[in-house]
VEXDREN-2710 file (C-alpha; in Angstrom, 1 decimal):
% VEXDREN-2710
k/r/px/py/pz
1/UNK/86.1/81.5/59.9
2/UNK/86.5/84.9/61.1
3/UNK/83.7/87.8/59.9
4/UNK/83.4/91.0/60.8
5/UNK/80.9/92.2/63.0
6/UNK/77.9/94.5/61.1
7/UNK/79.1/97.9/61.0
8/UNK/76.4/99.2/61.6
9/UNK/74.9/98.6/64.9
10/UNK/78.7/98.2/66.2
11/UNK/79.7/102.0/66.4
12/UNK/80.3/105.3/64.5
13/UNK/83.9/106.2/63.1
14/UNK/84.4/108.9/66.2
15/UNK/83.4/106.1/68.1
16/UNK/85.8/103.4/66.7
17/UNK/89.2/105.0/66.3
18/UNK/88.4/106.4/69.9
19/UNK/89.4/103.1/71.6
20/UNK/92.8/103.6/69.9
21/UNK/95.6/105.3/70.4
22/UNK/96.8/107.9/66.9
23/UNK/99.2/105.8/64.8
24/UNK/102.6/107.4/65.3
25/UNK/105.4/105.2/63.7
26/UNK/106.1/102.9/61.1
27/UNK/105.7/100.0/63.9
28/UNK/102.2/101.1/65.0
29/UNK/100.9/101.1/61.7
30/UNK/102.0/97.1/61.5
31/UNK/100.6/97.1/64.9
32/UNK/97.4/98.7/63.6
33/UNK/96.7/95.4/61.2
34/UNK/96.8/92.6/63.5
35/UNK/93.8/91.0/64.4
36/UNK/91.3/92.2/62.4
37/UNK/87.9/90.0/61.3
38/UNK/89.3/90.1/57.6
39/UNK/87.3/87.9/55.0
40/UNK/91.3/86.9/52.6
41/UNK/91.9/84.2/50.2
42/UNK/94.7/83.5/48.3
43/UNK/95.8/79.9/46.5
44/UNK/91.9/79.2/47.6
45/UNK/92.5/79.4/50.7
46/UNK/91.5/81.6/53.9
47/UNK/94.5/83.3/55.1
48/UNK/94.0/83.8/59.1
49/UNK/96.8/86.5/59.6
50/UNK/98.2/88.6/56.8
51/UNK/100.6/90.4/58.7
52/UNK/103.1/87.3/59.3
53/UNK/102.6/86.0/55.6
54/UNK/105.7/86.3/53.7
55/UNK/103.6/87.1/50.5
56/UNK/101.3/89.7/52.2
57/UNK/103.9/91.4/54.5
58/UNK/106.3/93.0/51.8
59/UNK/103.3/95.2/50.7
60/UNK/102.6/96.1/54.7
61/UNK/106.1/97.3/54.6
62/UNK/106.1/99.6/51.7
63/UNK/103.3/101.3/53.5
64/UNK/104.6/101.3/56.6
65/UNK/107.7/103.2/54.6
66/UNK/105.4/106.3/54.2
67/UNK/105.2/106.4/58.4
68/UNK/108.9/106.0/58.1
69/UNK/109.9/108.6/55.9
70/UNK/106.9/111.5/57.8
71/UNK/109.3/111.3/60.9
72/UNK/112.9/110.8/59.2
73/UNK/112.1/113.6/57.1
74/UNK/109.2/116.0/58.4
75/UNK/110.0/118.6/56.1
76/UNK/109.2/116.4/52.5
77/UNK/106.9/114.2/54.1
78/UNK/104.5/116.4/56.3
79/UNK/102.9/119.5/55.8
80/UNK/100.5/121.8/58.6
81/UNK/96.7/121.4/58.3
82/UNK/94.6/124.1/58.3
83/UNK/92.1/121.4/60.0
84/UNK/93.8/120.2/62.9
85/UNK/96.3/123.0/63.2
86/UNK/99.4/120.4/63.4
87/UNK/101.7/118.9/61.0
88/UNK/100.3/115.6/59.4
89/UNK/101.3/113.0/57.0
90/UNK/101.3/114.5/53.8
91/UNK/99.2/111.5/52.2
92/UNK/96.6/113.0/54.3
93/UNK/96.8/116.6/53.9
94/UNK/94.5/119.1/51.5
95/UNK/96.6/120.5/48.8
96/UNK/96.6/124.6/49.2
97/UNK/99.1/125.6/46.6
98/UNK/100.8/124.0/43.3
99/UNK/103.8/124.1/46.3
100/UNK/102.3/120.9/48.2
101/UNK/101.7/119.4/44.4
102/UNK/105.1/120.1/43.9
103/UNK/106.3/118.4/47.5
104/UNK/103.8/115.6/46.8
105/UNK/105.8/114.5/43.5
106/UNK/109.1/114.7/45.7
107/UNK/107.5/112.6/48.3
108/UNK/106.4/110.3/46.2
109/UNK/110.1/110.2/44.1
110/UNK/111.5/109.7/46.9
111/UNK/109.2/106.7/48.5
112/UNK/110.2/104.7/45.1
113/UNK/114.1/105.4/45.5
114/UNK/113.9/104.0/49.2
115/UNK/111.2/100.7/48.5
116/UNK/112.0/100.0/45.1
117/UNK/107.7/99.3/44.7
118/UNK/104.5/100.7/44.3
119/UNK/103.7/102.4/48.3
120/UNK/100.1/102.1/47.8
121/UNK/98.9/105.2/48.8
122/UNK/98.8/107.5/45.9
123/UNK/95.1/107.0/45.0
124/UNK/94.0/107.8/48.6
125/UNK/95.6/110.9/48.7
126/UNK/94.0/111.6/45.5
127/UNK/90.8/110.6/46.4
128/UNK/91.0/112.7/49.5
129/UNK/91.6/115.6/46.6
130/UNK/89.5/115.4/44.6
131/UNK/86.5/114.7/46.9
132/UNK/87.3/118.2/48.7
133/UNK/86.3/120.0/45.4
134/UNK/83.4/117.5/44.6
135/UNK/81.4/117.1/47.4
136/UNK/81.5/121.2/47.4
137/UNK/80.5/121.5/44.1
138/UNK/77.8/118.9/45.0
139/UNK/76.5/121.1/47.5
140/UNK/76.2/124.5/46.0
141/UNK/73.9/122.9/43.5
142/UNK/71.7/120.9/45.4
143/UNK/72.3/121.7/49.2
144/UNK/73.3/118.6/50.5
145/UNK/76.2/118.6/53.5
146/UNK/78.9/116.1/51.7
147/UNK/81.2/118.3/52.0
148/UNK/81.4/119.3/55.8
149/UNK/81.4/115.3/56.1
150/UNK/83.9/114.9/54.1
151/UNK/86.2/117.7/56.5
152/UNK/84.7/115.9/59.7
153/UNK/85.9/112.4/58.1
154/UNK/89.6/113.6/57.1
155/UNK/90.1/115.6/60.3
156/UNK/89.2/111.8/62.2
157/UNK/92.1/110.6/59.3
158/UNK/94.4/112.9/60.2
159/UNK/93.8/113.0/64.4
160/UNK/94.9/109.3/63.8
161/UNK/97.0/109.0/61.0
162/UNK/95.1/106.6/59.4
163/UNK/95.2/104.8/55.7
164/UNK/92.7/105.5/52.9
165/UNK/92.8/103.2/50.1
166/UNK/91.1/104.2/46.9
167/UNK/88.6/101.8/44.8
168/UNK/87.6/103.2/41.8
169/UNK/87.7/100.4/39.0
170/UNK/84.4/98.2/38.4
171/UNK/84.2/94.8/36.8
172/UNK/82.6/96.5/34.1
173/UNK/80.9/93.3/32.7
174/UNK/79.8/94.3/28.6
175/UNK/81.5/97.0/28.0
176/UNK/79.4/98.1/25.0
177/UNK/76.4/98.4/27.9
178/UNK/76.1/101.3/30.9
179/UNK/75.9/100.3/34.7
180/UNK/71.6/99.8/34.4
181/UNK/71.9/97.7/31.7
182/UNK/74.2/95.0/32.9
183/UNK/72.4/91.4/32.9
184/UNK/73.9/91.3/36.2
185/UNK/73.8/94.6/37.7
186/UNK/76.5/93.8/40.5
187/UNK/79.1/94.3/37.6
188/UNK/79.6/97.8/38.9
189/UNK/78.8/99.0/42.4
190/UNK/75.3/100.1/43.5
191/UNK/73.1/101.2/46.4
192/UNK/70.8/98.4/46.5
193/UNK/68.4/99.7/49.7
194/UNK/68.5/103.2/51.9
195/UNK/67.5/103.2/55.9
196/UNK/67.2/105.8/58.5
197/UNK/70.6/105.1/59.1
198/UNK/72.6/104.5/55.7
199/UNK/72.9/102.9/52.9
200/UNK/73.8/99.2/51.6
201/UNK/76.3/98.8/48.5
202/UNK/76.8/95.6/46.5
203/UNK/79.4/94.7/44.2
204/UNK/83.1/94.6/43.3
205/UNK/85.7/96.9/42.9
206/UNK/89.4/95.4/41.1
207/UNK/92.9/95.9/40.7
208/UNK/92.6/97.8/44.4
209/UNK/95.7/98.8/45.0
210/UNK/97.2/98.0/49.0
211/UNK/93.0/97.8/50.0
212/UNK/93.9/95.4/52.1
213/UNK/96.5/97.0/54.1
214/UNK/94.1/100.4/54.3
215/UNK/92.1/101.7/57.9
216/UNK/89.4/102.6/55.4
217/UNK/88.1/102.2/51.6
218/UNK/86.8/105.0/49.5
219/UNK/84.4/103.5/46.9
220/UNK/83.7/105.9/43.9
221/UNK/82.2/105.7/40.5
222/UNK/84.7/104.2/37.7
223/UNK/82.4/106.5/34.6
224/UNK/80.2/109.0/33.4
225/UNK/76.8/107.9/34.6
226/UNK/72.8/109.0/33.5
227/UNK/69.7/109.4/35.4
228/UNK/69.5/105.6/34.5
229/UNK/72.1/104.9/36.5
230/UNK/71.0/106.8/39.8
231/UNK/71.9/104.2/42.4
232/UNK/75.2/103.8/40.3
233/UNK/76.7/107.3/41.8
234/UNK/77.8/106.5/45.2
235/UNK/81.1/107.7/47.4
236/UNK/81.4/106.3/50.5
237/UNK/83.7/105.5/53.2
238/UNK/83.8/101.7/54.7
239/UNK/86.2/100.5/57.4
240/UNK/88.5/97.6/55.8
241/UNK/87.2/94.9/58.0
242/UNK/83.4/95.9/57.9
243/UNK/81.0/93.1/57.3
244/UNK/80.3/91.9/54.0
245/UNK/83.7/92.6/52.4
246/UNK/85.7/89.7/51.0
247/UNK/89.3/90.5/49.6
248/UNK/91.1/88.4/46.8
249/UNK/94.7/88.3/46.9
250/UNK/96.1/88.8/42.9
251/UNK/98.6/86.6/41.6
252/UNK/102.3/88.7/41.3
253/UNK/104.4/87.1/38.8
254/UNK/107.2/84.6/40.9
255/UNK/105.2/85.4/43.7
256/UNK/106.5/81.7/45.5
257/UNK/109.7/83.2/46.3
258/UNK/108.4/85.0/48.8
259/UNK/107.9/81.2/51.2
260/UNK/111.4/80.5/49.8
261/UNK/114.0/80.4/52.3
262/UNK/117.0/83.1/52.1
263/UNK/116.1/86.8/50.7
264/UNK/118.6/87.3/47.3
265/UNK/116.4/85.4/45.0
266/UNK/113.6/87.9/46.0
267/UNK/115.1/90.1/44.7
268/UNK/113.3/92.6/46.9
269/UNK/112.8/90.9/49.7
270/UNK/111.4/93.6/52.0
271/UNK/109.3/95.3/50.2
272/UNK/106.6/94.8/47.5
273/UNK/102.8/95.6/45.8
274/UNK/99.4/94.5/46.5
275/UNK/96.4/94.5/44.5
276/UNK/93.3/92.6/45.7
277/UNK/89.8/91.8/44.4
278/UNK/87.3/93.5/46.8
279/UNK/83.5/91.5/46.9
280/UNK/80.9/93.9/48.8
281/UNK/77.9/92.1/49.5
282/UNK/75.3/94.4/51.1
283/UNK/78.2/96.4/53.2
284/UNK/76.8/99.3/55.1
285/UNK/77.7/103.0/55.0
286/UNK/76.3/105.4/57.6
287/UNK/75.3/108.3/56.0
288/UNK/78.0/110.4/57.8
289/UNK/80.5/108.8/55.7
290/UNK/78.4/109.2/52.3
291/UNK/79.2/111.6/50.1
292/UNK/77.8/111.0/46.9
293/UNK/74.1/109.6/46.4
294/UNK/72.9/109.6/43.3
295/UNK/74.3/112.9/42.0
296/UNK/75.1/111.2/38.5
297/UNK/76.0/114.4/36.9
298/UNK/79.1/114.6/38.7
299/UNK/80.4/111.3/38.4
300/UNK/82.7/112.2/35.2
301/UNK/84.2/115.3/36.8
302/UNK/84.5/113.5/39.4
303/UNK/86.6/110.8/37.5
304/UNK/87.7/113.4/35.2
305/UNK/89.5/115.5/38.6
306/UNK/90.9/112.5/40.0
307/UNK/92.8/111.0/37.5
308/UNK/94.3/114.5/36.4
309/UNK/95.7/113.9/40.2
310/UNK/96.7/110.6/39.8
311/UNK/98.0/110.5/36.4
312/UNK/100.7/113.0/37.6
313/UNK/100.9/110.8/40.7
314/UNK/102.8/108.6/38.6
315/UNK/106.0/110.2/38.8
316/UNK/106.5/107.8/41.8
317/UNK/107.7/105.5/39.2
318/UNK/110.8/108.0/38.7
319/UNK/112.2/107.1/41.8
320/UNK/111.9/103.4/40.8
321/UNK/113.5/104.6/37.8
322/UNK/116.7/105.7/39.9
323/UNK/116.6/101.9/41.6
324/UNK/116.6/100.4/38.0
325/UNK/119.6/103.1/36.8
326/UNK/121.5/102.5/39.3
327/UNK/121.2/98.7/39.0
328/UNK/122.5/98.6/36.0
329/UNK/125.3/100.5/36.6
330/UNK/126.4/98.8/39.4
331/UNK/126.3/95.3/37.6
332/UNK/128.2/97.2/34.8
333/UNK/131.2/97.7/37.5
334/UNK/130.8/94.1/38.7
335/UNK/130.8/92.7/35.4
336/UNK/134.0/95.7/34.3
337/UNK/132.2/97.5/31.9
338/UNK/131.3/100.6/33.4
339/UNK/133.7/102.5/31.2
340/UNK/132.1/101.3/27.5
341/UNK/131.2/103.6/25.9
342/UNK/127.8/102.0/24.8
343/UNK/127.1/101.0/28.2
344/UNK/127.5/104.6/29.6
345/UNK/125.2/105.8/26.7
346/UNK/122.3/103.6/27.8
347/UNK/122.6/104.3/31.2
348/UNK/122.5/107.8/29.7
349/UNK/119.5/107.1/27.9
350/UNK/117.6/105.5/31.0
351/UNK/118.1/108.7/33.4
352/UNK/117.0/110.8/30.3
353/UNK/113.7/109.0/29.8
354/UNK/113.0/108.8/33.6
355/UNK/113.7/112.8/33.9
356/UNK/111.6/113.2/31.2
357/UNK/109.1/111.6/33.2
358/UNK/109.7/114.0/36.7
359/UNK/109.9/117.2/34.1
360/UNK/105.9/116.4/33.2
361/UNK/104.9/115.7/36.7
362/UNK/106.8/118.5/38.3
363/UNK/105.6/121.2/35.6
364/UNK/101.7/120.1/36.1
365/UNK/102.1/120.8/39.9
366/UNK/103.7/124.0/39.1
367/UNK/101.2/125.1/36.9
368/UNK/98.3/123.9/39.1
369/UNK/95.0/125.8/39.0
370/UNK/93.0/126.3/42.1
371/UNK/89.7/125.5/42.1
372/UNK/86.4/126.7/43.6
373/UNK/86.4/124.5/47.0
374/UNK/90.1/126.4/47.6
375/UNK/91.6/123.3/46.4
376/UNK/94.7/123.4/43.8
377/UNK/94.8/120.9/40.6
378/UNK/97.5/120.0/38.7
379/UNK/97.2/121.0/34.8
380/UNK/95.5/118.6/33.2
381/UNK/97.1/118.2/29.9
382/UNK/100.6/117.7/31.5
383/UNK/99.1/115.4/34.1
384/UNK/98.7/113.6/31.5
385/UNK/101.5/113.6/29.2
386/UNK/103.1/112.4/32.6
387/UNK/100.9/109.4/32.7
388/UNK/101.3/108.9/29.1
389/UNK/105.2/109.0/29.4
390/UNK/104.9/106.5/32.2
391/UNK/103.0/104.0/29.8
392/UNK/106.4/103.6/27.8
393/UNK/109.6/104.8/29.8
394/UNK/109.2/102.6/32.3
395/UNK/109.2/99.4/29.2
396/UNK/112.6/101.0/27.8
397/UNK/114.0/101.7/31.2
398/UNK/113.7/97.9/31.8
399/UNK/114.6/96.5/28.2
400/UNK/117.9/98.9/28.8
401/UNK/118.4/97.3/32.0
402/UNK/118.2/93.6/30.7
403/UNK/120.2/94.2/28.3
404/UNK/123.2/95.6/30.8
405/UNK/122.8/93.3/33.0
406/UNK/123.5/90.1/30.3
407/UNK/121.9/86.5/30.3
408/UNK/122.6/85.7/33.6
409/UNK/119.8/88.0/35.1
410/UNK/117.5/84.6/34.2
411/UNK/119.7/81.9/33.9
412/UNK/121.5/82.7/37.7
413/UNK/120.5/79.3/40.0
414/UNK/119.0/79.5/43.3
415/UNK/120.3/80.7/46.4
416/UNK/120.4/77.5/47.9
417/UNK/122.4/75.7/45.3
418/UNK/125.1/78.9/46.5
419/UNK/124.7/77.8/49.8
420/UNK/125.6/73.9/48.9
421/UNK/128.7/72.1/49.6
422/UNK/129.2/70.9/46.1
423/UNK/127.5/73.5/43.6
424/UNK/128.0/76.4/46.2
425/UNK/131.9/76.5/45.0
426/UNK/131.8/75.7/41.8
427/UNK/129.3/78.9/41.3
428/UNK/131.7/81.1/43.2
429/UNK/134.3/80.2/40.7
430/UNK/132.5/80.1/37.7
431/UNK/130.3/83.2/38.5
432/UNK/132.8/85.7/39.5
433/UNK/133.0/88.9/37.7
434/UNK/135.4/91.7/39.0
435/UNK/138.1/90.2/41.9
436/UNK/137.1/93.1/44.2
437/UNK/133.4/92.0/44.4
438/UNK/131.9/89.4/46.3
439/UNK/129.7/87.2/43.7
440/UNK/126.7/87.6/46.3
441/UNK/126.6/91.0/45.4
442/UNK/126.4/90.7/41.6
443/UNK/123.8/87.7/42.4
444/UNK/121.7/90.0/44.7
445/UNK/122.3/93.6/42.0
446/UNK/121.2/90.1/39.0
447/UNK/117.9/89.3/41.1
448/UNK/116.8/93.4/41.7
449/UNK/116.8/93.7/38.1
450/UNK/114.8/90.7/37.6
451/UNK/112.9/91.6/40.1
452/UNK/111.4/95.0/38.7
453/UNK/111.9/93.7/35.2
454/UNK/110.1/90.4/34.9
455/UNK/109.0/89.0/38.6
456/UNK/106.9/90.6/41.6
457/UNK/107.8/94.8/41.2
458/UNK/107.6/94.4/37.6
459/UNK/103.6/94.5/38.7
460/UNK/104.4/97.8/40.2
461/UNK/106.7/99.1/37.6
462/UNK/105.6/98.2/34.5
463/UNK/102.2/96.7/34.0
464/UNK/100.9/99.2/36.7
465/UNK/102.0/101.5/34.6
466/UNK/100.2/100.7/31.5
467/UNK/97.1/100.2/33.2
468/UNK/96.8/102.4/36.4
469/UNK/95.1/105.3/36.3
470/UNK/93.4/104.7/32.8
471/UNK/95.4/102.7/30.2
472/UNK/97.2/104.9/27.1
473/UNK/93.9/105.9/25.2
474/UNK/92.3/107.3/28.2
475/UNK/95.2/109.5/28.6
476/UNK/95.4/110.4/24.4
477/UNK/91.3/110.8/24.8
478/UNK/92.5/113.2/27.3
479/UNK/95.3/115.1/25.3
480/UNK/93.0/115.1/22.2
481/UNK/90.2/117.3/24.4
482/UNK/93.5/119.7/25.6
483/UNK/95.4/120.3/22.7
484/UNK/93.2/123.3/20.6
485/UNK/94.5/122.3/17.4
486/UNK/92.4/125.6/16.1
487/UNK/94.6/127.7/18.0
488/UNK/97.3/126.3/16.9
489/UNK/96.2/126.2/13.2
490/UNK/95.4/129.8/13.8
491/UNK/99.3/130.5/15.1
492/UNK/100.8/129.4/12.5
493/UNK/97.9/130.7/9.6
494/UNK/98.7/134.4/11.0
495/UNK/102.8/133.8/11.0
496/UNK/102.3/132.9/7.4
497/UNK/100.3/135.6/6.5
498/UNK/96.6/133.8/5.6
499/UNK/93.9/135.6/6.2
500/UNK/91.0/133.2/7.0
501/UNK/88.1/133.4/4.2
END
């Protein structure tokens, strides 16, 4: 069984991506993932190369979408560095005005419209933002150098166009008790033993999203934390295939269809999500790549900052909104309802809940504020009526969707029985809707919508969007802090003419 070799008496991170050549296309980035000493189980087994797995190799290709769309479309999809002086992939690059906030959510629109998934990159970029203001803010009160390694460690990202993925989310064990109080205290990540060199972390980090298809892993507190939970505040960066780490492949709902022969019962065949179970057992970080060490009065800005990022981040799910939309209104020509009036209405009612959606993401960029590291932030409060919008449209989008699309969208059989000499006919007759359109085509439009709606994307498009980036009441929590109800009892107290006793 393959296992990494120890980080750290291998080589430093200048060190490492110095034997390779800078990842330039889509192609290099696939390239990139071969033959690494990965620790992956899935179905309870070890799975020797991800890369060729039908499963695993959907999600590769959403990411290897964001390589894609940084050459076909520089202009959306890159932006100048101040660190490097060239243009870089705009996953990588520090935001300097509500302007890139504003071309991140097009980017990110625009990734869902072409994939149809979740890209799995969104919380690396937003760990990359919010760590630029932290690990300053770290240093001007207690003089450490986190943040010069964290400009040294995203120029190396940049020079070689590299992946971050983001792990954030802790096991969490009893959730009535804090990190030091755990029975078992590997139920959220901590330093368990410092050395001239670095640092050792053990314990788990869930729900990662695309961590396995990632050049590097930012690890990061999941809560507020005390002075009891010291060795609880860490931030580090660890290479994917460092030793120690083992990654659990999640279930996706009809996941099978993926080793099933022909692509239109996929759905989606080419692209897809990835979430994994990451186990760290004693994995090392050099202390060039730590950037948080027991700072514990941080760790809820630190939250706090990035999931005002990410929360807005979620407008990606508007461009999976156009794939849905446009879905349904293509079955509704095949089946020829497209001129109902009823059916025009919903298809009305889905673009207005998804632009509703991109209207709270776009106006949070726009009304970024900058903050002291010279690093912009969205506006919190509409970050996260954004987030909180994505927690139900996405639901309605979907139930609007089903309903256009009729019974068949689960009852449809298999491609195979298509392809057969007896049933293959009888469901060409049986199944046709308009004469112009070939029945494959309404099968294939049948299957996308089942696909987002109820099988593997629906993980991406509508229980990712409950949960990601803090489920509803985290975002409420949020709202309620925002909202200055006294002002606003004091607006309308002074347009009636009270005068406060």
């Amino acid at each position: 069984m393959p296992t990494a070799k120890p980080y750290e008496i291998e080589e430093t991170a200048t060190e490492r991506w110095a034997r390779f050549e800078p990842i330039k296309t889509g192609e290099d980035y696939i390239d990139s993932l071969r033959d690494r000493p990965i620790d992956l189980y899935m179905f309870g087994e070890h799975i020797a190369d991800p890369v060729e797995h039908p499963i695993i190799r959907p999600s590769m290709n959403a990411i290897k979408a964001t390589y894609d769309l940084a050459i076909s479309d520089p202009d959306l999809a890159t932006a100048m560095s101040p660190l490097t002086g060239t243009r870089v992939n705009r996953f990588l690059h520090i935001v300097q005005s509500p302007q890139d906030l504003v071309m991140k959510s097009k980017m990110q629109r625009r990734l869902g419209q072409l994939t149809g998934t979740c890209f799995q990159r969104c919380v690396g970029l937003d760990a990359f933002s919010v760590l630029h203001s932290i690990t300053y803010d770290i240093d001007q009160k207690h003089g450490t150098n986190y943040h010069q390694r964290y400009l040294d460690f995203l120029t190396l990202t940049q020079q070689n166009n590299l992946i971050l993925a983001g792990a954030m989310t802790d096991p969490k064990g009893d959730r009535s008790k804090r990190p030091s109080q755990q029975a078992d205290p590997d139920l959220f990540m901590h330093v368990t033993r410092r050395t001239e060199k670095g640092l050792y972390i053990k314990g788990a980090k869930a729900h990662m999203t695309g961590g396995l298809n990632s050049h590097w892993i930012c690890v990061m507190p999941t809560m507020n934390l005390t002075a009891d939970d010291r060795d609880y505040a860490i931030v580090g960066m660890i290479p994917t295939d460092a030793a120690g780490m083992t990654f659990i492949y999640g279930r996706q709902s009809s996941d099978m269809r993926a080793m099933e022969s022909g692509d239109i019962d996929k759905g989606n065949a080419c692209f897809g999500g990835q979430e994994t179970l990451v186990v760290f057992d004693d994995v090392f970080i050099p202390w060039e790549h730590v950037l948080m060490d027991g700072e514990y009065e941080f760790a809820q800005e630190l939250v706090a900052r990035f999931t005002t990022y990410h929360r807005a981040s979620y407008v990606c799910k508007t461009g999976l909104g156009d794939v849905l939309t446009g879905a349904a209104a293509g079955i509704s020509e095949m089946n020829g309802v497209e001129n109902v009036s009823h059916i025009k209405d919903k298809l009305v009612e889905m673009t207005h809940l998804n632009e509703t959606i991109y209207s709270s993401a776009i106006a949070s960029a726009h009304e970024a504020t900058e903050l002291p590291s010279g690093i912009f932030m969205n506006d919190t409060m509409l970050a996260n009526i954004c987030k909180h919008n994505v927690t139900r449209f996405p639901y309605e989008l979907a139930r609007l969707a089903q309903d256009i699309a009729g019974g068949l969208m689960v009852t449809l059989p298999s491609e195979q029985d298509f392809n057969h000499e007896i049933t293959g006919p009888m469901l060409k007759k049986y199944l046709k809707g308009r004469v112009d359109i070939p029945v494959e085509h309404r099968a294939r439009l049948l299957r996308l919508i089942e696909n987002m709606t109820l099988g593997r994307n629906a993980v991406g498009y509508l229980t990712e969007s409950m949960h990601g980036a803090g489920s509803p009441q985290a975002q409420r929590i949020q709202i309620a802090r925002g909202m200055d109800i006294e002002g606003k009892k004091a607006l309308a107290r002074k347009i009636a003419g009270i005068t406060k006793a």
